[in-house]
N, C-alpha and C positions, 0 to 999 in steps of 0.2 A: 128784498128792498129794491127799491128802481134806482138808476144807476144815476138818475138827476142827483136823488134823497143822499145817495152813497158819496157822487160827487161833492155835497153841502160841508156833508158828515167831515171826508177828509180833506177838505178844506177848513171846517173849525178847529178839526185836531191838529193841521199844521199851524192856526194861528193861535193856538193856545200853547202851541211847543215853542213858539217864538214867543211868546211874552215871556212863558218859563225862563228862558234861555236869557233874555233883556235885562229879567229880576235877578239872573244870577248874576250874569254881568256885572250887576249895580252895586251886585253886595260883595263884591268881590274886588272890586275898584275901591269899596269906600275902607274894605281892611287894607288894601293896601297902602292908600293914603294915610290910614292912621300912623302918628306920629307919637303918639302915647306910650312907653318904655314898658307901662303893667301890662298894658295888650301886649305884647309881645312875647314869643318864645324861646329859647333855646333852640340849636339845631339838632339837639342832647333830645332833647322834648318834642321837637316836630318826627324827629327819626322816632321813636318810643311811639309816637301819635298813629303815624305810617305803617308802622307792626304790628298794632296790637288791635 
């Protein structure tokens, strides 16, 4: 492959890493903002979550 095409190449795949990264972001923000009691876990239950 020529090294222009190679150039494109990982330039789309660093901007396609970045939007991954945006969308996690976002959904990660918006659990935490959740103030909803059923959404929520136990630390009992996050630890159990983390282990297994």
């Amino acid at each position: 492959m020529p090294a222009d095409e190679r150039r494109r190449l990982a330039a789309l795949l660093v901007s396609l890493r970045h939007k991954d990264l945006a969308d996690y972001r976002a959904r990660m923000a918006q659990k935490i903002d959740d103030d909803s009691p059923e959404n929520w876990v136990t630390l009992e239950e996050m630890d159990h979550r983390l282990t297994t």
